[in-house]
C-alpha positions in Angstrom: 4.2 18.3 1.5 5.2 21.7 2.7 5.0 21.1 6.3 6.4 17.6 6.5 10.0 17.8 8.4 11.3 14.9 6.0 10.1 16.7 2.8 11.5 19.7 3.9 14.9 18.2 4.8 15.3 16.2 1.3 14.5 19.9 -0.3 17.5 20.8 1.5 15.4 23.3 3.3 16.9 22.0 7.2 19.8 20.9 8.3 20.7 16.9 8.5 23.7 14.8 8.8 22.6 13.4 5.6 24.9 10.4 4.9 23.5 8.5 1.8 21.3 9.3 -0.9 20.2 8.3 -4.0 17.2 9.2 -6.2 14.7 7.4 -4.2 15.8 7.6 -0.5 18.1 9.4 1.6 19.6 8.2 5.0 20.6 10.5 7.9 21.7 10.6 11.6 18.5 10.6 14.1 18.4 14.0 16.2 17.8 12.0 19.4 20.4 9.3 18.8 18.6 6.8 21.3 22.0 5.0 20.6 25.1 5.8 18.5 24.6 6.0 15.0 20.9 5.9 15.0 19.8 6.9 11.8 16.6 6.8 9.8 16.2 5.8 6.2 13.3 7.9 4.7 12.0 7.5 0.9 11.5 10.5 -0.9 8.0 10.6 -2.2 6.1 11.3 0.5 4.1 8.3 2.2 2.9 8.6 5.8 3.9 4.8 6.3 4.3 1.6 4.9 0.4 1.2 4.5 0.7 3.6 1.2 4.3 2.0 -0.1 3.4 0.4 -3.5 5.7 -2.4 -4.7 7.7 0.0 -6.5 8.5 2.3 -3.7 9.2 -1.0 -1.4 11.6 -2.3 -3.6 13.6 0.9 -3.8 13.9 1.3 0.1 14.5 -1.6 1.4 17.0 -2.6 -1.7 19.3 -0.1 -0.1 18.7 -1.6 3.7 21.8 -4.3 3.4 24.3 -1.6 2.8 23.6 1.0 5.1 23.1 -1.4 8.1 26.4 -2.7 7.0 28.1 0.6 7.4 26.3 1.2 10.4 27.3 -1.9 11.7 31.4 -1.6 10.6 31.5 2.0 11.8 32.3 1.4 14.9 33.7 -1.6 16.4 31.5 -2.0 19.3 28.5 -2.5 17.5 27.2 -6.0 18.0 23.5 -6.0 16.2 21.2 -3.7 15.4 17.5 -3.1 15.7 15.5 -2.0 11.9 12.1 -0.8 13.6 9.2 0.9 11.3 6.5 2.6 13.6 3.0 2.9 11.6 0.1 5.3 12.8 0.1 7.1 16.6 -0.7 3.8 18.0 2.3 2.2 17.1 4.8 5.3 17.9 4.9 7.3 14.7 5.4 10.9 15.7 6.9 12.0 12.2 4.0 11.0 9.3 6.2 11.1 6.5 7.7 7.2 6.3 10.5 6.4 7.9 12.6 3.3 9.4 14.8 3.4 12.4 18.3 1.6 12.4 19.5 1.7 15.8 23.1 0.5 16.4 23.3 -1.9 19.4 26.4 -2.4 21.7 25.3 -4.0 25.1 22.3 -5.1 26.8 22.6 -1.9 28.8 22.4 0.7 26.0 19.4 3.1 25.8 16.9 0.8 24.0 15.3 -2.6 24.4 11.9 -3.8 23.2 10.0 -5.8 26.1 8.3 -8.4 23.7 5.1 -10.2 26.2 4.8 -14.0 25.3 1.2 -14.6 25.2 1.3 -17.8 23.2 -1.3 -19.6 26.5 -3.3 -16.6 25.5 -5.1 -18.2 22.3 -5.4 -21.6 21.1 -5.1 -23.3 18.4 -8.4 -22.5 16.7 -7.9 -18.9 17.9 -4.9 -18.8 15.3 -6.3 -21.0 12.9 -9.0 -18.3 12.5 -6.7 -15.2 12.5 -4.5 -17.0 9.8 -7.3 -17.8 7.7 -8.2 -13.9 8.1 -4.9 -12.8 6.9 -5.5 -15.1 4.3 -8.0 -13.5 3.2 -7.4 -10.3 3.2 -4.1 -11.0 1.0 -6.2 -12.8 -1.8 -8.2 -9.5 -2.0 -4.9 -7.0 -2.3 
């Protein structure tokens, strides 16, 4: 896709601290660096998200996933986790629609991201998930 930023930076066309690659997928330092070392892993072929990822394409991304976050995690010796976060659609915080997954380094509570999770588990009962499981369910049998 000519206009895509991702396609145009694995055509070599911009600029990127690109720091793995291989046939499939290419890894590179995030712009914005929300903390150190935050990098994205983007597949090649161009998917908006994981919604159009066959098995194929899956395999081949997230087979790489272990040995990246392990370099990003023994890069530098504060690091003590790290956050793998795929937005999908507007909605969920894709800006970019070319796939990509976020690995974002974490050293303290206090660093420059957190996810603020809301526990509504009093917010639907049993038969409420029963239902939505059942849904799920379904929908699997038919993919």
């Amino acid at each position: 896709m000519s206009d895509c930023i991702f396609c145009m930076i694995r055509d070599g066309d911009i600029p990127s601290r690109k720091f793995y690659e291989d046939e499939n997928v290419l890894a590179i330092l995030d712009q914005s660096q929300v903390t150190p070392g935050h990098s994205l892993v983007i597949p090649k072929k161009h998917v908006r998200n994981i919604y159009d990822y066959d098995e194929e394409l899956a395999a081949k991304v997230f087979k790489v996933l272990p040995k990246i976050t392990r370099a990003l995690r023994d890069f530098h010796p504060d690091v003590k986790g790290l956050n793998i976060l795929v937005n999908n659609e507007e909605l969920a915080s894709q800006t970019v629609f070319h796939s990509h997954i976020h690995l974002l380094p974490r050293y303290s509570e206090q660093d420059d991201f957190s996810l603020g999770w809301a526990n509504n588990a009093d917010k639907h009962s049993d038969e409420e998930l029963d239902q939505m499981k059942e849904a799920i369910i379904g929908e699997l049998e038919e993919k």
